[in-house]
N, C-alpha and C positions, 0 to 999 in steps of 0.2 A: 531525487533518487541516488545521487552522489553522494560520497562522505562530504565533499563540501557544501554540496545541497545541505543536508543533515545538519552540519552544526551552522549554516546560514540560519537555518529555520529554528535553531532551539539554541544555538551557543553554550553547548555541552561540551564539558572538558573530559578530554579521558582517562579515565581512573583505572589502576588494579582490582580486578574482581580477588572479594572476599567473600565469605558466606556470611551470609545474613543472618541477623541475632532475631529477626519477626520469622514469627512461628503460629501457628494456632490458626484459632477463625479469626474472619474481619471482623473489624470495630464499626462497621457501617454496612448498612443494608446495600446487597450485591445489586449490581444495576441489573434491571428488566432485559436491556439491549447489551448486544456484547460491545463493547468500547473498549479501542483498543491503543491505548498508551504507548509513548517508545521511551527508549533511553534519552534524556535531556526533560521532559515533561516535568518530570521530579527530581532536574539535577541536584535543588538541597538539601535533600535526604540519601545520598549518598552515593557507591558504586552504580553497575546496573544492576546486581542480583537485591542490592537493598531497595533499590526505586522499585525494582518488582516486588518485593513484599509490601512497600509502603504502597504502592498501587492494588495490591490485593486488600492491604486492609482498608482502603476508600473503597471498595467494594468492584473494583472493575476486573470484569472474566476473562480479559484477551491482552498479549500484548502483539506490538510488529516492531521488527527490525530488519531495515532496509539492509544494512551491512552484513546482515551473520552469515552470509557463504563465503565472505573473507576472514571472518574471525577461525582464530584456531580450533580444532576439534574438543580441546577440553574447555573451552569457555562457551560451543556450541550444547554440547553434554551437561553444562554446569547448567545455562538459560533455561534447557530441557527443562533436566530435575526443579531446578526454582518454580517454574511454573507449573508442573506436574503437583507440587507439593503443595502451593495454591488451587487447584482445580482451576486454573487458567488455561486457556485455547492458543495456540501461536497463530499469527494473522501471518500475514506474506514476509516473505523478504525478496530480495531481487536477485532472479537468478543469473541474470545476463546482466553486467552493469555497464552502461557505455562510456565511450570517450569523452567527457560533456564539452571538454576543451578545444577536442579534435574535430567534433561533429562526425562522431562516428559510432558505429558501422551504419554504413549505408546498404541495406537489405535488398533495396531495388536496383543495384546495378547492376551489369554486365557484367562483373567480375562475382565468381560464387565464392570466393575465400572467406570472406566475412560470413555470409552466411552457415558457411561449416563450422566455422569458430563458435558462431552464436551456437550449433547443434550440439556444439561442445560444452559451451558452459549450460546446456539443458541438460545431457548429461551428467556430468557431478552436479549436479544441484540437487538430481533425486537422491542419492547420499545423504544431503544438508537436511532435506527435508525431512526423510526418511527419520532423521538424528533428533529435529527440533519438531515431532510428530505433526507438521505442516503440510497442508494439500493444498493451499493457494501458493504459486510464485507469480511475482509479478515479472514481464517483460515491457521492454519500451522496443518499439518496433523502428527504432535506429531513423536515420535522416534522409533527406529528399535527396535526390541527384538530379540537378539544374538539367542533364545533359540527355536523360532516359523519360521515356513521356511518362503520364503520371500512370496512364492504364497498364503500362506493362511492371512499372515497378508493383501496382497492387496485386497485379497477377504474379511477381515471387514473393511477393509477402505471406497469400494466401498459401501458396504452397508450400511453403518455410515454415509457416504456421502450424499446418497440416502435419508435417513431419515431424515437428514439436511435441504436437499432440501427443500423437502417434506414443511416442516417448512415456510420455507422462501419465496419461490415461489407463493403462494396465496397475499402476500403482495408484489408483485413484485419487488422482490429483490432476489437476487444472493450473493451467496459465494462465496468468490474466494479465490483457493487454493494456495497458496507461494510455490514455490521451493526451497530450499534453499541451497547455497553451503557448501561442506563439508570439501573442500579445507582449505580455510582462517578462516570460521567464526562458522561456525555449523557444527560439526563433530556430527555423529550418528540419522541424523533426517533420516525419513522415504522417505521424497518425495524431491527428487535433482535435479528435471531436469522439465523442461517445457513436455518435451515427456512422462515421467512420469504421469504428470498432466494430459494428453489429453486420457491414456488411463484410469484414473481413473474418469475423466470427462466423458468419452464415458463409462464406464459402469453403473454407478449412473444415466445418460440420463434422466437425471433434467435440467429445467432453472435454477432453484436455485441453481444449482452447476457449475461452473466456474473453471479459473485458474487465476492467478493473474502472470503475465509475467514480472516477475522484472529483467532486465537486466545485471543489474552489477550479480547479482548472475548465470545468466547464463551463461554469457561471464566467467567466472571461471572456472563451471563446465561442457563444453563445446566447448561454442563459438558457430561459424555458425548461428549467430541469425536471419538474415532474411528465411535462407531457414528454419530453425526451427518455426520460428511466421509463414511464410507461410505455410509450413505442419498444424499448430495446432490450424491456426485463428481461426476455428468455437467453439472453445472453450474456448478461451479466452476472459476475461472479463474484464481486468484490464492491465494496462501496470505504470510500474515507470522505472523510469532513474535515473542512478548512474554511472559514471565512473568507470574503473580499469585501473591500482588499484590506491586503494588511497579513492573511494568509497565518490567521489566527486562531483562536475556541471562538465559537459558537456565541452568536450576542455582540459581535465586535465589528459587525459589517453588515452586508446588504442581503444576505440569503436569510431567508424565511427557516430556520434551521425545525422550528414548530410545526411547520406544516409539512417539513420534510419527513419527519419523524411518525407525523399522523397518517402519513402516505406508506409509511416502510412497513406500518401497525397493519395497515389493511390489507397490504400484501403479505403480510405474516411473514416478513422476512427475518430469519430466527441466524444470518450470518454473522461475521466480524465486520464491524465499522471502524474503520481504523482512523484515529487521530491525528492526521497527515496535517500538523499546523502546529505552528509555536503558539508562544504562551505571548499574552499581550503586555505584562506586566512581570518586568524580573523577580525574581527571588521567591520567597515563601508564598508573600502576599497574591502572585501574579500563578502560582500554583495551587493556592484555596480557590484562587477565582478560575482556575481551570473546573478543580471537580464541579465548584456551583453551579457552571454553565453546560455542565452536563448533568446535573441531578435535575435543573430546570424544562432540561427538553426532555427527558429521561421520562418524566414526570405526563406524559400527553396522553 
């Protein structure tokens, strides 16, 4: 969810946005599923506005960008129009990003400064959103406090939550909240588990509050992913894909990525799936082998 997260996961360098010389329709049939690529996916094909046309011409409908409420207003304007001009969808970006260094904010203490902060950056982010025509933001619901019992820290999440909503909801747009593992990558966050998410979902009982069902982090701390999406669908708002491990495309680890896809088909789920995972293999090579492993499941 970090800029550091980010280029851990794809080792994307950053470049000056220029406008892109691809234009027209794609050169490959558009995918069935919206799949949703970020900046680094197709670092060799160029800036980000050019990896988004070259992404448009491999046929994909969506992209996500975790950072773009920290990008400038004209490079948010610019992503816009690129994808506008593609017929491409914006997935999430994060609207509250946290301390990952600090382990911060912690939502459930005793002190509410943090949590007005977070109400704040829910605030401008409808703006961001507003800009890059996005109604999913993701949030991460900040870390545990050793010191506050676990029950009452849920009870100001939910209602933090609640007022988030609150927020967001009149501009039809949703929050969705990350679970994250604590296993591998995120030790000490608050919220770990998608069933976590559903009961903090169900007590906020907002539209504007969500879950964001990121795979690879569940398959961690976990597993059982379809009976778990089944248990928690009516709450969930977002889905991304990541293998384990390895925290890569599809075909590169241990998730049934197949049967995931033939489960999403029966539910008719017509959202963004967003691409939250590097490439296995650097350079061009390791970027045909991204789309393959999405034309593969794409294909069920």
């Amino acid at each position: 969810m970090s800029l550091t997260r980010r280029t851990v996961l794809v080792g994307a360098t950053a470049m000056p946005l220029v406008a892109s010389s691809a234009r027209g329709q794609s050169n490959a049939a558009r995918f069935s599923l919206h799949f949703a690529p970020h900046e680094g996916s197709f670092a060799s094909r160029g800036n980000r506005l050019e990896q988004i046309a070259f992404a448009a011409d491999q046929g994909f409908t969506a992209w996500e960008d975790n950072e773009a409420a920290a990008r400038p207003v004209d490079e948010q304007v610019a992503m816009a129009k690129a994808l506008s001009s593609r017929g491409m969808t914006m997935g999430v970006f994060v609207a509250s990003m946290p301390k990952w260094g600090q382990s911060r904010p912690i939502l459930g203490a005793n002190d509410g400064a943090e949590r007005e902060a977070f109400l704040a950056d829910i605030r401008a982010s409808i703006d961001v959103a507003k800009r890059l025509n996005a109604t999913r933001m993701t949030v991460v619901t900040g870390f545990l406090d050793p010191k506050v019992p676990l029950d009452i820290q849920t009870a100001r999440v939910i209602d933090l939550m609640r007022r988030a909503g609150d927020l967001v909801a009149p501009h039809g747009m949703a929050l969705v909240m990350e679970p994250l593992n604590t296993r591998t990558n995120h030790p000490g966050v608050y919220m770990q588990g998608i069933a976590q998410g559903y009961a903090v979902a169900r007590g906020a009982n907002s539209p504007g509050v969500k879950i964001l069902a990121d795979l690879y982090h569940e398959q961690i701390q976990s597993g059982n992913l379809i009976p778990v999406l089944d248990t928690c669908w009516s709450e969930i708002g977002y889905i991304q894909f990541g293998d384990n491990p390895g925290r890569n495309e599809p075909g590169t680890g241990e998730i049934n990525f197949t049967n995931i896809v033939r489960w999403l088909r029966e539910r008719k789920y017509a959202g963004t799936i967003g691409m939250e995972h590097g490439n296995s293999v650097k350079g061009r090579a390791g970027e045909e082998r991204l789309i393959a492993a999405y034309r593969t499941i794409d294909a069920v």
